[in-house]
Each structure stands twice: as structure tokens, then as C-alpha cells.
MIBAMAR-594029 format. One line per field, with one value per atom (N, C-alpha, C, O, CB): residue number from 1; x, y, z. Coordinates in nm, 2 decimals, always signed. Each point is the difference from the previous one (the first is absolute). Glycine has a CB too. Layout:
N
resi: NUM|...
east: X|...
north: Y|...
up: Z|...
REM end
This chain:
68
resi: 1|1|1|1|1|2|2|2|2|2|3|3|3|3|3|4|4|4|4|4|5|5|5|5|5|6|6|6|6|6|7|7|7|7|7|8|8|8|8|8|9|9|9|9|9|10|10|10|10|10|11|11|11|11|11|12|12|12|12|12|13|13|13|13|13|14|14|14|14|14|15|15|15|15|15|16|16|16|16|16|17|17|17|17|17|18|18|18|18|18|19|19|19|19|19|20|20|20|20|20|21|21|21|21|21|22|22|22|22|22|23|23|23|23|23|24|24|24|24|24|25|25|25|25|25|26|26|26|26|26|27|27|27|27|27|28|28|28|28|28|29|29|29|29|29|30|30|30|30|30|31|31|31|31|31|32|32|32|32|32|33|33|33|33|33|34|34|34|34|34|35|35|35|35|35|36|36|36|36|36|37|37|37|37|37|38|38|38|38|38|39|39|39|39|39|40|40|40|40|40|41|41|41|41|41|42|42|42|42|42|43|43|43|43|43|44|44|44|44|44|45|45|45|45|45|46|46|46|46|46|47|47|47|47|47|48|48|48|48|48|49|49|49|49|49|50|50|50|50|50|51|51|51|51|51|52|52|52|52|52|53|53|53|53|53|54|54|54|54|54|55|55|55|55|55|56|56|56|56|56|57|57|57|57|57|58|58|58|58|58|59|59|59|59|59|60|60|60|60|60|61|61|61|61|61|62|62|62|62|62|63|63|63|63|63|64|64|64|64|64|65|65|65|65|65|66|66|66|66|66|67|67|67|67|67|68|68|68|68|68
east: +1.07|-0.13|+0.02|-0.10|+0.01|+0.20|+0.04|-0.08|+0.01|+0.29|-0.37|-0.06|-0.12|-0.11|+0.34|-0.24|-0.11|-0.12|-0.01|+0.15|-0.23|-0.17|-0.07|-0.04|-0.06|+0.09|-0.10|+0.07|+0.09|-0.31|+0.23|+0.05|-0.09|-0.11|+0.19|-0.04|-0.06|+0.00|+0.10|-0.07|-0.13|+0.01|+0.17|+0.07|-0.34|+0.28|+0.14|+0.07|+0.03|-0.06|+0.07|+0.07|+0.02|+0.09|-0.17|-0.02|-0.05|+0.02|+0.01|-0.14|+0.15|+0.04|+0.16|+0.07|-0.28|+0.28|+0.12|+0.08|+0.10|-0.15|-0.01|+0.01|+0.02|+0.08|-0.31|+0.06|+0.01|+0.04|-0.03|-0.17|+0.27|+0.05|-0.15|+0.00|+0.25|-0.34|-0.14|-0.04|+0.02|-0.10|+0.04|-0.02|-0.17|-0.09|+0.28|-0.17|-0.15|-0.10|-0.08|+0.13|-0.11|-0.11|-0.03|-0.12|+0.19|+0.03|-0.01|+0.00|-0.10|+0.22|-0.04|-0.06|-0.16|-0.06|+0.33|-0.34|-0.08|-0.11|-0.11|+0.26|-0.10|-0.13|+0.04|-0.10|+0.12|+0.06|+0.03|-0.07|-0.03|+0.22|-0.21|-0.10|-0.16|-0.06|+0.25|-0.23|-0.13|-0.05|+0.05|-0.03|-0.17|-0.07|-0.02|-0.02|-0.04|+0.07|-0.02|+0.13|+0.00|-0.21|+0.32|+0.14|-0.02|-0.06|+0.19|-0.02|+0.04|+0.07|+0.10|-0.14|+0.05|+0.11|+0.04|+0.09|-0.02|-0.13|+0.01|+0.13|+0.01|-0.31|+0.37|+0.07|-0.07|-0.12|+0.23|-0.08|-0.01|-0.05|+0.08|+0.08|-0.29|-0.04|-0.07|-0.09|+0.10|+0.03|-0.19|+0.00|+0.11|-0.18|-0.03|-0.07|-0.04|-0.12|+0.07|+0.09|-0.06|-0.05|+0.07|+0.09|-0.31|-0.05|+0.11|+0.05|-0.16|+0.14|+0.10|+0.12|+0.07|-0.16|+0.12|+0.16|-0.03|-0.10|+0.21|+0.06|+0.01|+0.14|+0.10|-0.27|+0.20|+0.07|+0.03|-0.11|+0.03|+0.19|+0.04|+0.07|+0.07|-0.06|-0.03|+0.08|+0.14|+0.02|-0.25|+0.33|+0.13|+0.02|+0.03|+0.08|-0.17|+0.04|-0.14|+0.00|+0.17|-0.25|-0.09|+0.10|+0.03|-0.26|+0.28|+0.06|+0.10|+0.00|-0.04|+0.15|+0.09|-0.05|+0.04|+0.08|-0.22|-0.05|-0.05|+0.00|-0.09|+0.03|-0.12|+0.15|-0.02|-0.32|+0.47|+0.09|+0.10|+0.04|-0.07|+0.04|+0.10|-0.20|+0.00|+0.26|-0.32|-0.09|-0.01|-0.05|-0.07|+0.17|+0.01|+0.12|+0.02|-0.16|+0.25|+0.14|+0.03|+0.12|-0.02|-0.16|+0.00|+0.07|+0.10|-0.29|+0.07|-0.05|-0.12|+0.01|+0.28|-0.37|-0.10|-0.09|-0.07|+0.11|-0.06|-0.08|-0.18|-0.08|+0.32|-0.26|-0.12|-0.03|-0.08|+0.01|+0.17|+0.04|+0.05|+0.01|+0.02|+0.03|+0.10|-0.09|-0.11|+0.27|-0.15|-0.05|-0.07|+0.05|+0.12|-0.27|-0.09|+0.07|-0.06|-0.19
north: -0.71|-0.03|-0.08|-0.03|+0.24|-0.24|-0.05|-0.16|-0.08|+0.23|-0.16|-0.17|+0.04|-0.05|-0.15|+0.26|-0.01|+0.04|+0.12|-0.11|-0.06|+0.14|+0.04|+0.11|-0.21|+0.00|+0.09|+0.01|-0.07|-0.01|+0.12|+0.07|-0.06|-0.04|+0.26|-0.24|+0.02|+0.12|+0.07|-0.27|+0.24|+0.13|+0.05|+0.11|-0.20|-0.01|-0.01|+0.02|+0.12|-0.26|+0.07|+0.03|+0.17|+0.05|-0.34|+0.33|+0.06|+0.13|+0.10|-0.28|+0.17|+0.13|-0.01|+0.11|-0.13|-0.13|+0.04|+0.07|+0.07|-0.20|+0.08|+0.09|+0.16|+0.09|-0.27|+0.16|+0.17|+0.07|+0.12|-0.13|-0.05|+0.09|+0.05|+0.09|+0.03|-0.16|+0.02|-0.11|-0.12|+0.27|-0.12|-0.11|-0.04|+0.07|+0.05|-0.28|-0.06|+0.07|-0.02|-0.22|+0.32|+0.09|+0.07|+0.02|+0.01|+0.03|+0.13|-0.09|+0.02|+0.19|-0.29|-0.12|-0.03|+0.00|-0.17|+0.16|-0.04|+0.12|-0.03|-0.11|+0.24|+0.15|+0.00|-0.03|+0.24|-0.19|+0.01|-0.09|+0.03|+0.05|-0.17|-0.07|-0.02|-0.06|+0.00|+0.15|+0.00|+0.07|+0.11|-0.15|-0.01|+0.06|+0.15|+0.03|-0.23|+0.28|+0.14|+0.08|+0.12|-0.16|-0.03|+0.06|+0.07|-0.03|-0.16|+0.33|+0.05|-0.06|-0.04|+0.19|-0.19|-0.04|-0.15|-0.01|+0.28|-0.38|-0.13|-0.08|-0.01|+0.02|-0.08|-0.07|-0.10|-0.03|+0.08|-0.11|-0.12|-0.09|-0.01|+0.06|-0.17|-0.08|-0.10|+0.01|+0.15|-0.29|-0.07|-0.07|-0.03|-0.01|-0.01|-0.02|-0.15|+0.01|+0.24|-0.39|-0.12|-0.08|-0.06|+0.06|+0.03|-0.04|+0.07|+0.11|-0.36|+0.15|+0.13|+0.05|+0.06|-0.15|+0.06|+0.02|+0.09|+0.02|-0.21|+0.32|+0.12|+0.00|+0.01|+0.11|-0.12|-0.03|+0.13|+0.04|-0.28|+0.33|+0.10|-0.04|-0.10|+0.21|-0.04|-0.02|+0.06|+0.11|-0.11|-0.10|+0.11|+0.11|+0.12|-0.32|+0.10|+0.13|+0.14|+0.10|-0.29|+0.16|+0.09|+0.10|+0.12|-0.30|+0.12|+0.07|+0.08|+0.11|-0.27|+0.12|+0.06|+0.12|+0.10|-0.27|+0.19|+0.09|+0.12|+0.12|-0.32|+0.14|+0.08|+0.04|+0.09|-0.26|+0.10|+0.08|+0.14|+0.10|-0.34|+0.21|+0.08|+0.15|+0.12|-0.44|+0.27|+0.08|+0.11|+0.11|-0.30|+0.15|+0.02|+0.06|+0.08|-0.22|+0.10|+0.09|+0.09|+0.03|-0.20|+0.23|+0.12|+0.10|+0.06|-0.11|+0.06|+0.10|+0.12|+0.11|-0.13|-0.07|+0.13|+0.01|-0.09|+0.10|+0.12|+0.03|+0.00|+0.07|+0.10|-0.25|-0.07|-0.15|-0.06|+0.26|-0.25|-0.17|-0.09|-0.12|+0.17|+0.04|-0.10|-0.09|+0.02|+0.13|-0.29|-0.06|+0.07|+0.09|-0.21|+0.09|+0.05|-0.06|+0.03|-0.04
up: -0.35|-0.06|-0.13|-0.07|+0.17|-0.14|-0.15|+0.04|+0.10|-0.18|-0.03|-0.03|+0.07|-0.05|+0.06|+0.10|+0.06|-0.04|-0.03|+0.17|-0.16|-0.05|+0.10|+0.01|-0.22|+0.32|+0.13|+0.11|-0.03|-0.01|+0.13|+0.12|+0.10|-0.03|-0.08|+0.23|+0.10|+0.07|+0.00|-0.01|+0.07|+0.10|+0.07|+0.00|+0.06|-0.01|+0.05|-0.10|-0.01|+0.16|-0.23|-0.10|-0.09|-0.07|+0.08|+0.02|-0.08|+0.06|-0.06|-0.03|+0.25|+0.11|-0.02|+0.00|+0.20|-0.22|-0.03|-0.09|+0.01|+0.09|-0.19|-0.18|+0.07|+0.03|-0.25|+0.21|+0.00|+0.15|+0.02|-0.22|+0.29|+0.13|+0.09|+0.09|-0.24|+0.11|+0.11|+0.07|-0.03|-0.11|+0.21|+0.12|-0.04|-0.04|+0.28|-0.21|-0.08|+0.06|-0.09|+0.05|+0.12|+0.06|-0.11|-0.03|+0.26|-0.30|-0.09|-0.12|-0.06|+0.18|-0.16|-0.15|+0.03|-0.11|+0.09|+0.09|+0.06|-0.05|-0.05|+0.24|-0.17|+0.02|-0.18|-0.08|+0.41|-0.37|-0.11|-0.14|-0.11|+0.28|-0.11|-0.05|-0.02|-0.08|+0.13|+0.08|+0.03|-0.07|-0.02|+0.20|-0.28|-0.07|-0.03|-0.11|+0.17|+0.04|-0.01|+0.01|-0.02|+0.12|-0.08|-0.04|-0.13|-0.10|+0.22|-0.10|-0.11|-0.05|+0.07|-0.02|-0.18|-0.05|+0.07|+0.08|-0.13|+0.02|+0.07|-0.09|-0.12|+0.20|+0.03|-0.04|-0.11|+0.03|+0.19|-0.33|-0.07|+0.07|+0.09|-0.20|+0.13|+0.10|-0.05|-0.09|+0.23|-0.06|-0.02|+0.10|+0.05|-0.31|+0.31|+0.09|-0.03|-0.05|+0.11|-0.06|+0.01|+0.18|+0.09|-0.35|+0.24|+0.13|+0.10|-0.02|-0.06|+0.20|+0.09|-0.02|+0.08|+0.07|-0.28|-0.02|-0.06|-0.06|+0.05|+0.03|-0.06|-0.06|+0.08|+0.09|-0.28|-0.09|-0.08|-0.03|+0.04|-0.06|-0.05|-0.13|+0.00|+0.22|-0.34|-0.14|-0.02|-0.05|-0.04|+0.12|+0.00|-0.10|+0.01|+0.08|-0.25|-0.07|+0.00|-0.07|-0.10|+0.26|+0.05|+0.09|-0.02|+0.02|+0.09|+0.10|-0.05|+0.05|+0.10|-0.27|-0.03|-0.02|+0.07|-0.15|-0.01|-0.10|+0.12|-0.03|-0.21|+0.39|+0.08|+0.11|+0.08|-0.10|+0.01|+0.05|-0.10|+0.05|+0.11|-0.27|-0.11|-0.01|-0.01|-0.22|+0.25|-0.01|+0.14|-0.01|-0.15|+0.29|+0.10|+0.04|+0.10|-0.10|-0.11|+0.06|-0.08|+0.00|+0.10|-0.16|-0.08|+0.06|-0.03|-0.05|+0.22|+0.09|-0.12|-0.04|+0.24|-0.21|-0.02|+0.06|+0.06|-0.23|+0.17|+0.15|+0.00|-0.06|+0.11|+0.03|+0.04|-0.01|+0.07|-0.12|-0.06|-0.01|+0.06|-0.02|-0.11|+0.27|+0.10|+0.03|-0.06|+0.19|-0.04|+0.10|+0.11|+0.07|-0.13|+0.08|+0.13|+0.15|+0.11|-0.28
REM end
């Protein structure tokens, strides 16, 4: 992720070991706890240093925070 600021989906399943389906739900408006995001027309684009922060927030293990 070094240099980088947005992610692609893809990209962004590789970082974090989830497969883009679940980068995908994770992003969707009504997610708990939504990945970092924005949305230009059809493109879906992720903030790495969003991501860092929505994974170190995620590997805690505290309980009810995992990934859906």
C-alpha cells in the first residue's frame, strides 16, 4: 500500500485476505462498520490509509467488530 492512496477493490481484497465479494458488502451503505470509500460515477475506489486503520481496528479481535 506504500505511495498508494486508493485501492481498487481487488487490490484491496488482497491487502486485507478477503475476497472482493466481501470488500464489496463491506462497503455497502448499511454495513456495520464500513470500510473507508468513495464512489466516483461507476468506480469503487478504497482509502488505503482508511483501510489500514478499518483493518488494525479489526484485528484486535473485539468482539462484535469482526467482518460480517
Amino acid at each position: 500500500m506504500a505511495g498508494k492512496e486508493l485501492l481498487t477493490v481487488a487490490e484491496a481484497a488482497q491487502v486485507t485476505g478477503l475476497t472482493e465479494s466481501i470488500v464489496r458488502a463491506r462497503v455497502h451503505p448499511r454495513a456495520r462498520d464500513p470500510i473507508p470509500h468513495i464512489r466516483t460515477g461507476s468506480f469503487l475506489r478504497i482509502y488505503a490509509q482508511g483501510l489500514s486503520v478499518w483493518m488494525a481496528r479489526h484485528s484486535k479481535g473485539e468482539k462484535g467488530n469482526g467482518p460480517n
